[in-house]
C-alpha angles and dihedrals in degrees: 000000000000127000119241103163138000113184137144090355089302116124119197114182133168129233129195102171110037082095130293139348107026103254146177132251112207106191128181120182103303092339123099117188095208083067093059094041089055097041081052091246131145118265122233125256130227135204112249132248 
């Protein structure tokens, strides 16, 4: 997957043929965002930059 943006330990990456439609994988430390959206929790915020 490609990298789009690595910043403040957050990794976000897109990916187009994982299956459709092309999305995009936000990952921090152990945590994955796309976990919490499917288990229906709120995400975490983050401060901006």
């Amino acid at each position: 997957m490609p990298e789009i943006s690595l910043f403040y330990g957050i990794r976000i990456t897109m990916n187009w043929n994982e299956h459709n439609p092309p999305h995009f994988h936000v990952e921090y430390a152990e945590h994955n965002a796309w976990e919490l959206s499917k288990d229906s929790k709120p995400l975490n915020a983050i401060e901006p930059l």
